[in-house]
MIBA-861760 format. One line per field, with one value per residue: residue number from 1; x, y, z of N, C-alpha, C in turn; residue in three letters. Coordinates in Angstrom, 3 decimals. Layout:
N
n: NUM / ...
n.px: X / ...
n.py: Y / ...
n.pz: Z / ...
ca.px: X / ...
ca.py: Y / ...
ca.pz: Z / ...
c.px: X / ...
c.py: Y / ...
c.pz: Z / ...
res: ala / ...
END
This chain:
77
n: 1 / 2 / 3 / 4 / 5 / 6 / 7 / 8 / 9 / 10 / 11 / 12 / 13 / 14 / 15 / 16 / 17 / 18 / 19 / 20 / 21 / 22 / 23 / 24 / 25 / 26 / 27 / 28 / 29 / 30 / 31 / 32 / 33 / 34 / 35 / 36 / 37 / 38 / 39 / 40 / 41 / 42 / 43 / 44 / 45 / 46 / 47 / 48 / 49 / 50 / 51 / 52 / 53 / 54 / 55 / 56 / 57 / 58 / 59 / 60 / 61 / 62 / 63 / 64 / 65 / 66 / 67 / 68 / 69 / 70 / 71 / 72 / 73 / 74 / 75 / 76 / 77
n.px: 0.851 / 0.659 / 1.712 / 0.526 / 0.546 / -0.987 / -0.408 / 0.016 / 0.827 / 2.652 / 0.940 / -1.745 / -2.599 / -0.229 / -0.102 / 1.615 / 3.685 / 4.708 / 8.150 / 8.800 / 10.315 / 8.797 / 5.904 / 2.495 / 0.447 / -0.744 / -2.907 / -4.959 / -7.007 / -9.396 / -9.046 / -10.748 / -11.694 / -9.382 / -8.539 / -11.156 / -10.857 / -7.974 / -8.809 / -10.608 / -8.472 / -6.581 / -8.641 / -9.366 / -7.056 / -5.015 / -4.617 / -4.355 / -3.894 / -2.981 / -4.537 / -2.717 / -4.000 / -2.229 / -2.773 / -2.253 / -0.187 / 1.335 / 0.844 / 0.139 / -3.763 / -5.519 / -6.211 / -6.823 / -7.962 / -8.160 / -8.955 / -11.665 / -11.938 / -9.848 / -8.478 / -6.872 / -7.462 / -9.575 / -11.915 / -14.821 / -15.677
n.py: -1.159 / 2.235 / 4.882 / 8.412 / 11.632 / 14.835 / 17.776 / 21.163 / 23.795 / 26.945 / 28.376 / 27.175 / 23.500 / 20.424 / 17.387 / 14.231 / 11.676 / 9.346 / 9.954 / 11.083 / 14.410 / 16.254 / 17.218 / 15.544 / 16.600 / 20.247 / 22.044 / 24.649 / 25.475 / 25.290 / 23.615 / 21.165 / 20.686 / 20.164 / 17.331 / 15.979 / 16.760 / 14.822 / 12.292 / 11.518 / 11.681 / 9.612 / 7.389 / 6.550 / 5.465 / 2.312 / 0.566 / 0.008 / 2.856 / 5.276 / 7.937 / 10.397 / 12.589 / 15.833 / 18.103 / 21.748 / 22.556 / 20.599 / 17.671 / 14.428 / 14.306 / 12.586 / 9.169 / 7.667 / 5.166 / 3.896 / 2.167 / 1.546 / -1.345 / -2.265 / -1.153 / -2.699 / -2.332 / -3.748 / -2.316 / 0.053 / 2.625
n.pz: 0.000 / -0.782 / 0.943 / 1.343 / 2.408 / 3.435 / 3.681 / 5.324 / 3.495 / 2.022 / 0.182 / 0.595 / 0.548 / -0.088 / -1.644 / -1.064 / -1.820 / 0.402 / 2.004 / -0.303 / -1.961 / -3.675 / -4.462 / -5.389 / -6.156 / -5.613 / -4.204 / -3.923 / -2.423 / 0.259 / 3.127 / 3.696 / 0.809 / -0.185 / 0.820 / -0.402 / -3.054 / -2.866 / -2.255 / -4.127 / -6.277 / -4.931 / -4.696 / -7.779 / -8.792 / -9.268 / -7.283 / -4.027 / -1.118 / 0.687 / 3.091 / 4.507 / 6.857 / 7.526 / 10.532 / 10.659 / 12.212 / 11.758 / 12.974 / 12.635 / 12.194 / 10.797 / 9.518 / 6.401 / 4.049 / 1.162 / -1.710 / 0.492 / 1.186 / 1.344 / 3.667 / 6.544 / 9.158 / 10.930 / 11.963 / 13.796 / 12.730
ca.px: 0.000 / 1.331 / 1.020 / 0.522 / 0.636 / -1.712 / 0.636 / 0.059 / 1.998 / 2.612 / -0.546 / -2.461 / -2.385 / -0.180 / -0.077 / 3.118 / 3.832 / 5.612 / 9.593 / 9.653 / 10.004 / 8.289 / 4.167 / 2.230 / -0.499 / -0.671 / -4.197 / -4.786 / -8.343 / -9.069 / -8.596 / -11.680 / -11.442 / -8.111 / -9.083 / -12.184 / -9.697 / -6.694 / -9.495 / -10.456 / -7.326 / -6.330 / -9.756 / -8.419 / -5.600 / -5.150 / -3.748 / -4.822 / -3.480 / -3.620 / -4.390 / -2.442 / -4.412 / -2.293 / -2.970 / -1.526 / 1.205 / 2.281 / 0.733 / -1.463 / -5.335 / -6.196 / -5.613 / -7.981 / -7.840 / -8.844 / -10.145 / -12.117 / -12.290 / -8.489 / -8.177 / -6.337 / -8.002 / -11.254 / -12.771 / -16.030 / -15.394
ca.py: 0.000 / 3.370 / 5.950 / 9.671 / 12.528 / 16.423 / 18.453 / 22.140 / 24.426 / 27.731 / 28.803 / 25.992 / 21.924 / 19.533 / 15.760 / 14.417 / 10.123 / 8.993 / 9.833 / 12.112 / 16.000 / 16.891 / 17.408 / 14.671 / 17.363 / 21.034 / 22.862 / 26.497 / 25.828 / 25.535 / 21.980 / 20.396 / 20.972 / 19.521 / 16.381 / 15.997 / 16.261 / 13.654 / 10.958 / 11.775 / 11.279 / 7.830 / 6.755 / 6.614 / 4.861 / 0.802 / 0.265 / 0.744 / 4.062 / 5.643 / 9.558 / 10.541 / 14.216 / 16.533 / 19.421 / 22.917 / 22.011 / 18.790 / 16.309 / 13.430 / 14.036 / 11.243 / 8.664 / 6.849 / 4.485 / 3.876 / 1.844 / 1.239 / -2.711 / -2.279 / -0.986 / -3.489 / -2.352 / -4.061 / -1.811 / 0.501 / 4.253
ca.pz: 0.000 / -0.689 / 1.949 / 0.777 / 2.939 / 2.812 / 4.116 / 5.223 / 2.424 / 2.242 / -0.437 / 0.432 / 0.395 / -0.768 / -1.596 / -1.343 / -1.802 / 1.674 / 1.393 / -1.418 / -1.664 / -4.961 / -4.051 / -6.804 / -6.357 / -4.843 / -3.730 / -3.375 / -1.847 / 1.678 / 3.643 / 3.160 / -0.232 / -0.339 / 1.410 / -1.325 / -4.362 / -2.524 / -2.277 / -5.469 / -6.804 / -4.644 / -5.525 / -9.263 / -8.978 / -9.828 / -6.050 / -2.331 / -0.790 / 2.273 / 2.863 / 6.173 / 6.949 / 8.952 / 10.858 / 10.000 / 13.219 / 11.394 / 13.522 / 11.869 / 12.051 / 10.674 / 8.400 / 5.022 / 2.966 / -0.896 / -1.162 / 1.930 / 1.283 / 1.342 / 5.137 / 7.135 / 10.631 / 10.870 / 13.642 / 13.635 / 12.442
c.px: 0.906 / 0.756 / 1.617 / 0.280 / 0.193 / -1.132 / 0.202 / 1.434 / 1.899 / 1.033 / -1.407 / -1.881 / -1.555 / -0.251 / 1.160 / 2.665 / 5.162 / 7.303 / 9.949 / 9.212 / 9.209 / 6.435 / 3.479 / 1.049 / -0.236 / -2.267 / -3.909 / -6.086 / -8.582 / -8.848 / -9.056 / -11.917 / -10.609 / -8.361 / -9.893 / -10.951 / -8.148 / -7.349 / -10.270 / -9.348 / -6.876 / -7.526 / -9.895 / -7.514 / -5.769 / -5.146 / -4.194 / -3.584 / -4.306 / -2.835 / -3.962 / -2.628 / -3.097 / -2.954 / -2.356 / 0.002 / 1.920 / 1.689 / -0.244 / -2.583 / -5.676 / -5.929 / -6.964 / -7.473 / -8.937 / -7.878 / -10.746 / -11.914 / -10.741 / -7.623 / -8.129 / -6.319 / -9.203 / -12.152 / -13.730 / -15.274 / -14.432
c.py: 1.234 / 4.551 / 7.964 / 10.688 / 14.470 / 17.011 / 19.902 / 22.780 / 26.209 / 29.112 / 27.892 / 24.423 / 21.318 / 18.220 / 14.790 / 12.993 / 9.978 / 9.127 / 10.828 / 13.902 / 16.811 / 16.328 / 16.387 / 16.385 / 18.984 / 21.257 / 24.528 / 26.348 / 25.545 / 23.414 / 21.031 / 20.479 / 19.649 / 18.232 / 15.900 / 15.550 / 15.298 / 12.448 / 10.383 / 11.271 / 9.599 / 7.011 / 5.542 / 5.655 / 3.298 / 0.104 / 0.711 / 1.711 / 4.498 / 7.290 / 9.613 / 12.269 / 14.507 / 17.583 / 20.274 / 23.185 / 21.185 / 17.516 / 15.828 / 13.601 / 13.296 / 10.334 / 7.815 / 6.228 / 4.270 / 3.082 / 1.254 / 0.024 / -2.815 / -2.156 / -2.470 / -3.844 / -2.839 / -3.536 / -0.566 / 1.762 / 3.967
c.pz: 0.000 / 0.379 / 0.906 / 1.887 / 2.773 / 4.011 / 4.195 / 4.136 / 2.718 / 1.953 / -0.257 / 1.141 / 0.043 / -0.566 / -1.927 / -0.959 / -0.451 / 1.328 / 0.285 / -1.237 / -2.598 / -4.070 / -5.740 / -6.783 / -5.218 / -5.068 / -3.514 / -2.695 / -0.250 / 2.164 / 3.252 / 1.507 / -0.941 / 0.200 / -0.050 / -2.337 / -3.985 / -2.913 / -3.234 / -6.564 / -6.312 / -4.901 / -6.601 / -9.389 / -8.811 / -8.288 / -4.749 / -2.205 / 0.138 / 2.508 / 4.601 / 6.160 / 7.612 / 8.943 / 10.478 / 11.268 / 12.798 / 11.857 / 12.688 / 12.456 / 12.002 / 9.424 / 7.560 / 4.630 / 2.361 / -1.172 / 0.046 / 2.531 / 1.989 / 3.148 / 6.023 / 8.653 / 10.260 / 12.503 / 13.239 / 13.171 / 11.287
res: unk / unk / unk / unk / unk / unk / unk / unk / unk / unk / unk / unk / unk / unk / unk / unk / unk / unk / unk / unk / unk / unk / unk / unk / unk / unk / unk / unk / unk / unk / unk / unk / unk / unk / unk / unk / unk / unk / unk / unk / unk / unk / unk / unk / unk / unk / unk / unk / unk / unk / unk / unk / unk / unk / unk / unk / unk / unk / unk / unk / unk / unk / unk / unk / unk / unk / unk / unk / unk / unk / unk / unk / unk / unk / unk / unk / unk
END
């Protein structure tokens, strides 16, 4: 599974693949927004992937996966 990372930026969002420094995607719109178009995007893609939110501090929010079936916790929420 690839993990991906929405990263506070300076104008915005980005979406950056675990380990690397180049953004696959940037945002100029507000969070929720940004969120919307990541899961959107891993959605899409041939392969499970996992959206790790943060906050605008850095710390992880929360984490997704895409596809859902794909999530490897089997617990409620």
């Amino acid at each position: 599974m690839k993990n991906y990372h929405l990263t506070k930026a300076k104008d915005g969002w980005s979406l950056k693949p675990e380990g690397s420094k180049r953004a696959t995607k940037h945002f100029t719109t507000d969070k929720e927004s940004a969120i919307r178009e990541s899961a959107n995007l891993l959605k899409n893609k041939n392969t499970a992937a996992s959206l790790k939110i943060h906050k605008t501090d850095g710390k992880i929010q929360e984490e997704r996966t895409y596809p859902r079936s794909a999530d490897p916790k089997k617990s409620k929420g």
